[in-house]
C-alpha atoms as one frame of an Amber mdcrd trajectory, in Angstrom:
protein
   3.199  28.263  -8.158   2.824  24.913  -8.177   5.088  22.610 -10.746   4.869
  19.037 -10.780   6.221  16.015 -13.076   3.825  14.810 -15.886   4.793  11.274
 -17.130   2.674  12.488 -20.577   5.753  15.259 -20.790   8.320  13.468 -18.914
   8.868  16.801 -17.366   8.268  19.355 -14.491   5.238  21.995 -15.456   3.569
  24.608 -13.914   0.229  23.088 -13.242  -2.340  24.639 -15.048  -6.217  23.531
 -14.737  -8.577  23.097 -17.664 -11.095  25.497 -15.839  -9.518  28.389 -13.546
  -9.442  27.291 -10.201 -11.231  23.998 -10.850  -9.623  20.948 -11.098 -10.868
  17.028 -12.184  -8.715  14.660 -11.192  -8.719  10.391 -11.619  -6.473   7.815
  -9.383  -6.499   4.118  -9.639  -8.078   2.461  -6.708  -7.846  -0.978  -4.703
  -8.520  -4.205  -6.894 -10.590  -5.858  -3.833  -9.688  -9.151  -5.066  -7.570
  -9.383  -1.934  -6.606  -6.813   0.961  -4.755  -3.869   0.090  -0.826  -3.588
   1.582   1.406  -1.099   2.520   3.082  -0.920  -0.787  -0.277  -0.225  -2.124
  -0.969   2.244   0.445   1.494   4.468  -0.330   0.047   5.097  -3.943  -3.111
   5.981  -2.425  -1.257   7.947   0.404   0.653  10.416  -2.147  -2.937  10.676
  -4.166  -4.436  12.216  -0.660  -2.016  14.364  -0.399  -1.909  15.842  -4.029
  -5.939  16.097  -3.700  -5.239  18.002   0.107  -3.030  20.808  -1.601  -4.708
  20.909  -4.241  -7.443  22.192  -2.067  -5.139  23.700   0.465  -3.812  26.171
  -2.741  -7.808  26.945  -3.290  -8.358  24.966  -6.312 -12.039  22.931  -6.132
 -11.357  19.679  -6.244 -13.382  16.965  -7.714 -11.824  13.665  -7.616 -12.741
   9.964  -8.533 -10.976   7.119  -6.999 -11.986   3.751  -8.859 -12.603   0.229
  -6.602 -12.392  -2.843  -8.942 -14.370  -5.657  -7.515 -15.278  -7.714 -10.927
 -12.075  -8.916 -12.589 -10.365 -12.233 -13.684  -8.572 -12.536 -10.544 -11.783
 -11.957  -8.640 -13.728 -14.713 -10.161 -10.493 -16.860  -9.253  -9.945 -16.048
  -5.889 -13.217 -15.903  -5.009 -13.754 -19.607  -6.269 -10.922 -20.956  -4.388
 -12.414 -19.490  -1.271 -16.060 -20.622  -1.708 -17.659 -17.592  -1.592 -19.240
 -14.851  -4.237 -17.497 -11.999  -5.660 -19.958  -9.977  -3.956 -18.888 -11.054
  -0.750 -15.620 -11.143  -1.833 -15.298  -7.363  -2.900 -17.271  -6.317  -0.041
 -15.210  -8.105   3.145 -11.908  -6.287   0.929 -13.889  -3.042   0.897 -14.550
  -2.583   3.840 -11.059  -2.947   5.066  -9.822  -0.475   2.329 -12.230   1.656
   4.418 -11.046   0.533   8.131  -7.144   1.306   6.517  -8.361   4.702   4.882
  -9.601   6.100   7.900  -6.860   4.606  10.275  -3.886   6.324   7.690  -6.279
   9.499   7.850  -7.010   9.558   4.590  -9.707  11.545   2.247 -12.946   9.897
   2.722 -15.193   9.745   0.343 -18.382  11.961   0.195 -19.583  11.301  -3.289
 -19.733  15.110  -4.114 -15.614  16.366  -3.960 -14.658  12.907  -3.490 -16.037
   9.847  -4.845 -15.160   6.337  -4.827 -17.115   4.308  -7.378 -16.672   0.431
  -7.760 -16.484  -0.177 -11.652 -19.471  -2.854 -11.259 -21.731   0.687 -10.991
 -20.325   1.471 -14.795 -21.013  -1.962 -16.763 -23.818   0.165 -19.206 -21.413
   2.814 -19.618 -18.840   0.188 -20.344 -20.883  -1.311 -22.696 -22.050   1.975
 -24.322 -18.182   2.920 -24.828 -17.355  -0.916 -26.868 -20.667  -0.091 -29.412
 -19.005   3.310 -30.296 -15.767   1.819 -30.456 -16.936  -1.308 -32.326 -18.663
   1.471 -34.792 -15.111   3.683 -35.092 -13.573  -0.015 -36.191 -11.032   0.810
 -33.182 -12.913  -2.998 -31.906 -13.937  -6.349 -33.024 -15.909  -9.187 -32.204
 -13.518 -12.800 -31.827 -14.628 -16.031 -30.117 -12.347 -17.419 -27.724 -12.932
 -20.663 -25.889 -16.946 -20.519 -26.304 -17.193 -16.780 -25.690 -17.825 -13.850
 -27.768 -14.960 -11.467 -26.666 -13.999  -7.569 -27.626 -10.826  -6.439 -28.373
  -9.391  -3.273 -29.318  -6.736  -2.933 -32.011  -3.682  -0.699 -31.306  -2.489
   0.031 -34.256  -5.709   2.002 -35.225  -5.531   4.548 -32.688  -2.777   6.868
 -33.697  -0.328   7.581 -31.146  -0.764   4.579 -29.138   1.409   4.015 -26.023
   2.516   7.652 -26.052   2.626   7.198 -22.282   4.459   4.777 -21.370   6.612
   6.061 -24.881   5.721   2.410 -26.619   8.063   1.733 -29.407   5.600   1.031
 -31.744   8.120   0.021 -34.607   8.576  -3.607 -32.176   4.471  -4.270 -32.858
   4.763  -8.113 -34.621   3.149  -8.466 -37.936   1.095 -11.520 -37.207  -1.917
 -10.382 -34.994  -1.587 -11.234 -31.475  -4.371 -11.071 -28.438  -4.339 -10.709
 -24.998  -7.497 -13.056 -23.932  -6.993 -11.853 -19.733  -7.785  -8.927 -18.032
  -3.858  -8.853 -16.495  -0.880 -10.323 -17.087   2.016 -10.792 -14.738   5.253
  -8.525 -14.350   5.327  -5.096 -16.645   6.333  -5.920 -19.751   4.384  -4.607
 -22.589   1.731  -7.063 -24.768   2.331  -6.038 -28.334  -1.290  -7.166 -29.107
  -4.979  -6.666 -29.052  -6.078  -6.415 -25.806  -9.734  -7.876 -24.499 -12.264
  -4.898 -23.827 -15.403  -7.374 -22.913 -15.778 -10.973 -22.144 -18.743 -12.383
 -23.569 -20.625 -14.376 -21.716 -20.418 -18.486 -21.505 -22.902 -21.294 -20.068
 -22.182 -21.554 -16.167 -20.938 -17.815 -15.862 -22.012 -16.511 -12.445 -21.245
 -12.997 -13.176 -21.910 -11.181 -16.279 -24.366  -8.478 -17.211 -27.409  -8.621
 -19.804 -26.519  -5.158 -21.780 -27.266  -3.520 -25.274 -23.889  -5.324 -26.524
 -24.879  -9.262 -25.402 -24.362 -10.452 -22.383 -20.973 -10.431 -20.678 -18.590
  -8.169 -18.223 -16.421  -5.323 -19.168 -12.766  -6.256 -18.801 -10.384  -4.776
 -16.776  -8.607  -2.604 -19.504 -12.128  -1.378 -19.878 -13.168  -0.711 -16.389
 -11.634   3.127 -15.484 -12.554   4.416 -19.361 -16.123   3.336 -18.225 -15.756
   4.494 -14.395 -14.218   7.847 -15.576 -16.622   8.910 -18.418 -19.801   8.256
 -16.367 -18.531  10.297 -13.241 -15.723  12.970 -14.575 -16.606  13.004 -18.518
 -14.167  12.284 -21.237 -11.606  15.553 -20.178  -9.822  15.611 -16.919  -6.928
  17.369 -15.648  -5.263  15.105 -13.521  -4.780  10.892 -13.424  -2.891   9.023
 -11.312  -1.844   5.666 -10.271   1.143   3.677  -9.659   4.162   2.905 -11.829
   2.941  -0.430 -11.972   0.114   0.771 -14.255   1.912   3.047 -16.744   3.208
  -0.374 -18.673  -0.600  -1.161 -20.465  -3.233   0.106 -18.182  -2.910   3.682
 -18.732  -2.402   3.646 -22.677  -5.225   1.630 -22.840  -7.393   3.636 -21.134
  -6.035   6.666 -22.682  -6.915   4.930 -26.042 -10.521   4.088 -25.096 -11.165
   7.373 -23.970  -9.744   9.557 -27.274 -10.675   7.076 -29.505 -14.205   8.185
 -28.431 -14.070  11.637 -27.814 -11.025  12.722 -29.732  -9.327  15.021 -27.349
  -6.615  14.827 -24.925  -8.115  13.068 -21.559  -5.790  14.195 -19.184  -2.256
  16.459 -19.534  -1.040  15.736 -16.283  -0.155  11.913 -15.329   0.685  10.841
 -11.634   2.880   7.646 -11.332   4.222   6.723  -7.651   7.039   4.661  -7.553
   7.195   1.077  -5.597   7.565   0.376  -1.727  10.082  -2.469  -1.913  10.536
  -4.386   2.056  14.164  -4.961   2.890  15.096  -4.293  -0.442  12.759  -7.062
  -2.146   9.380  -6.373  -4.082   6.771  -7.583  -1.596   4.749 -11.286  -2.033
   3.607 -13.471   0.309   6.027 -16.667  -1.177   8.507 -14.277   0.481   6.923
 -13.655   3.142   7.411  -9.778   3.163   3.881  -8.277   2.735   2.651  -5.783
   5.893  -0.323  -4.179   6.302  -1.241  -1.322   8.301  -3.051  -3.396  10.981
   0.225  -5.602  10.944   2.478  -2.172  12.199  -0.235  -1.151  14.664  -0.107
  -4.331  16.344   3.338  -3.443  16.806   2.429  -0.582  18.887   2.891   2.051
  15.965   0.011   4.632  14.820  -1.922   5.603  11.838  -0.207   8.755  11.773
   3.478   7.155  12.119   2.389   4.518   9.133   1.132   7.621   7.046   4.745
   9.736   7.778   6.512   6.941   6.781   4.559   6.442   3.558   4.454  10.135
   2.808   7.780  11.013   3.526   9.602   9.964   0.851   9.183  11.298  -2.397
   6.549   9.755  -4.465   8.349   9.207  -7.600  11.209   7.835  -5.519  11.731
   4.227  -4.804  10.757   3.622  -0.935  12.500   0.811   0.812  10.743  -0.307
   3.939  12.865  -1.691   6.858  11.467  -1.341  10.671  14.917  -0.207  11.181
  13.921   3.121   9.108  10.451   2.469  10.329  11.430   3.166  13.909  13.547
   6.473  12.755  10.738   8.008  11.450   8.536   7.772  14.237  11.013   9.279
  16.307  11.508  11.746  14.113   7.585  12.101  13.719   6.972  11.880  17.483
   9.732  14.596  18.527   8.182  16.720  16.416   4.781  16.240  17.811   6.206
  16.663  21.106   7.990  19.881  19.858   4.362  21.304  18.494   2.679  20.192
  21.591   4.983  22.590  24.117   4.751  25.333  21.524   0.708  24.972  22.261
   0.604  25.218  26.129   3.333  27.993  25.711   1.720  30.465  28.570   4.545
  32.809  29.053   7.564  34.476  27.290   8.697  37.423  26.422   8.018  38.108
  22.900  10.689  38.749  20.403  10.816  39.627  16.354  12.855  36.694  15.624
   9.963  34.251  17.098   7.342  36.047  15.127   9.421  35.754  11.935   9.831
  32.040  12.651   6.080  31.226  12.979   5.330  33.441   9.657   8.195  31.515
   7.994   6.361  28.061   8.297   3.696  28.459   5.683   6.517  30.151   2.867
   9.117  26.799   3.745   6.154  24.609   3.598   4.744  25.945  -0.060   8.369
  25.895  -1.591   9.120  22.006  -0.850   5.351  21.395  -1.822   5.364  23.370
  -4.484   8.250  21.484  -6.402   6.500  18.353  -7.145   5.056  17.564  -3.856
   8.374  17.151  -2.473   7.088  16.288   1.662  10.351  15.260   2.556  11.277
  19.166   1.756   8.322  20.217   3.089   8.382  18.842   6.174  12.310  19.206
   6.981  12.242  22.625   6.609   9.130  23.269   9.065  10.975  21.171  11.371
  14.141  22.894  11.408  11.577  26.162  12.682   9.926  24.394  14.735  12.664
  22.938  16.385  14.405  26.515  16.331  10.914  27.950  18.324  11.372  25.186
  20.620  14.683  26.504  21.557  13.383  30.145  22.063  10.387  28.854  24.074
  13.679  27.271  26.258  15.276  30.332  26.685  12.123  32.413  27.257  12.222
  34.212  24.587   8.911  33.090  23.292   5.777  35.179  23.666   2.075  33.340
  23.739   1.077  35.536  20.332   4.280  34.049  18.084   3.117  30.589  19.996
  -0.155  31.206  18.735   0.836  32.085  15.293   2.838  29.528  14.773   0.084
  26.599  15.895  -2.042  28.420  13.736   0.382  28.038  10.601   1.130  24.539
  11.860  -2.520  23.124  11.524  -2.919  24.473   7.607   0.399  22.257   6.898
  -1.576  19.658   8.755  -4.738  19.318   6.540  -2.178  18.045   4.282   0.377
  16.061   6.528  -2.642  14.583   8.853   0.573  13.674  11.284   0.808  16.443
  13.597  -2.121  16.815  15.685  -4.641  14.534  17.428  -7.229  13.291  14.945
  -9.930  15.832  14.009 -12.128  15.846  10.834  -9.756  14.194   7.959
């Protein structure tokens, strides 16, 4: 069975679907404001590969991944570059899509798995303020010349039960956040801005049954997720980054409206820190995938690497450990690869019990929290033990067989092993 950590619980669960056998399930997307990195790669990496076994174990999987292309720092960057958001959020996109399909990942088919850019949900957004303006969980306040939303914490009860907010800290005086983000993690013991109302000059707002405007970023997924998934999910995730905030706020949005739990399980995957620093380009630190395959290195090896460590660990990128792991990658496709063109042996009960023996390691360091590095250790250590057998002849072309066959279902998951087929 499969158990994994819920950040709602702040412990391991067996997981357990809304609907038997069906499962809904949310994660945060690129902000295409600027060119995802590695760091942010990885977040989306462990997301494919909860969505893969998730399918792998039978379960029907329909997913949502969110792409925010109208945002604060959107507007900004796209000023200082002299161009239009549009073409701003599209030049990003498409590289989110070059990346996706270079690391192998899920792609989107708008029926199991859908990406939708939260510009497609601005009427939905704006439907979700009117209810909450009605509930009194929102209120109108002008700021600088516009006509802003903002939602007020302290009348949703249980706010911040995420990110376990001590509300007793919330100041007296009232407080609002007027941006759609704010540096670092710490929390904003405040109202926080739902929509920006629209002021003279604005190139990008929408004409909707609340005014005109744009739905802020705290806004954005609640809207995304309702119009696509409904109000009741079973699975969100994201990275750490966005359990401070972003994830209580949308949690509040959503249950302030429909008044049941959104989502029991909560995905958070920890940061990819470079030489033992957070990444930024003052430091000059930040890779990207098409940075590593100038280098010579592949999709796959980029995707091990990212994978490989366990998601809610802290991953620390060096090429040092970089290089180790494609070794360690590449032997074992070189390992799998002799196991295929296998032609003669003489077959033996130990190399049948071997290749049956991959699927049963594989499940058990899978099924404790998606633990790859388990996973994929343990199917080595057979692999590497078949290899051995194949040396000494005692492999026959069946429990070669058997155990390629075994090999690609770990695959659909790991999407390292063999040459690229359908992702």
């Amino acid at each position: 069975m499969l158990r994994v950590f819920s950040t709602l619980t702040s412990k391991i669960e067996a997981f357990k679907p809304r609907e038997n056998r069906k499962v809904k399930m949310f994660s945060c997307g690129p902000s295409v404001y600027r060119r995802p990195h590695i760091g942010n790669y990885r977040t989306f990496l462990y997301e494919d590969v909860l969505h893969r076994y998730l399918e792998y174990l039978g379960y029907d999987v329909l997913r949502l991944t969110s792409l925010t292309d109208i945002e604060d720092k959107a507007i900004s960057e796209a000023e200082k570059e002299g161009v239009s958001v549009r073409e701003l959020a599209e030049r990003n996109r498409k590289t989110f899509s070059e990346d996706s399909e270079l690391l192998r990942m899920r792609s989107p088919d708008y029926t199991a798995c859908m990406l939708a850019c939260s510009s497609t949900a601005v009427e939905e957004a704006a439907k979700l303020v009117r209810t909450l303006l009605e509930r009194d969980y929102a209120y109108y306040y002008k700021y600088e010349g516009r006509c802003n939303v903002y939602f007020d914490p302290l009348k949703f009860k249980d706010f911040g039960k995420l990110s376990k907010l001590n509300m007793n800290r919330w100041p007296e005086k009232k407080r609002r956040f007027h941006r759609d983000t704010y540096p670092g993690t710490p929390w904003n013991r405040g109202d926080f801005i739902l929509w920006h109302g629209y002021k003279k000059g604005d190139a990008d707002y929408w004409d909707t049954e609340i005014g005109k405007g744009r739905p802020a970023w705290n806004l954005q997924d609640a809207a995304t997720i309702t119009k696509y998934l409904g109000s009741s999910i079973d699975i969100a995730c994201g990275g750490i980054d966005n359990l401070v905030r972003h994830h209580d706020y949308t949690i509040a949005i959503i249950e302030g409206i429909s008044r049941t739990e959104f989502a029991h399980y909560w995905f958070h995957g920890q940061h990819l820190f470079v030489d033992g620093k957070k990444m930024s380009k003052t430091k000059g630190n930040v890779y990207y995938p098409s940075d590593l395959v100038r280098m010579g290195y592949s999709g796959e090896h980029i995707r091990f690497f990212l994978i490989y460590g366990h998601y809610r660990k802290r991953l620390n990128f060096t090429l040092a450990k970089f290089r180790e792991a494609r070794r360690k990658l590449d032997r074992f496709r070189d390992m799998t690869h002799e196991l295929e063109s296998a032609k003669s042996g003489k077959p033996s009960l130990e190399a049948r019990n071997l290749a049956d023996d991959i699927i049963e390691a594989f499940e058990k360091g899978m099924n404790n929290d998606l633990n790859v590095n388990a996973a994929f250790d343990a199917v080595f250590k057979i692999v590497a033990k078949l290899h051995n057998l194949r040396e000494s002849g005692r492999l026959g072309r069946s429990e070669a067989l058997a155990a390629i066959t075994n090999l690609r279902k770990v695959d659909y998951i790991l999407q390292t092993i063999f040459s690229r087929g359908k992702a």
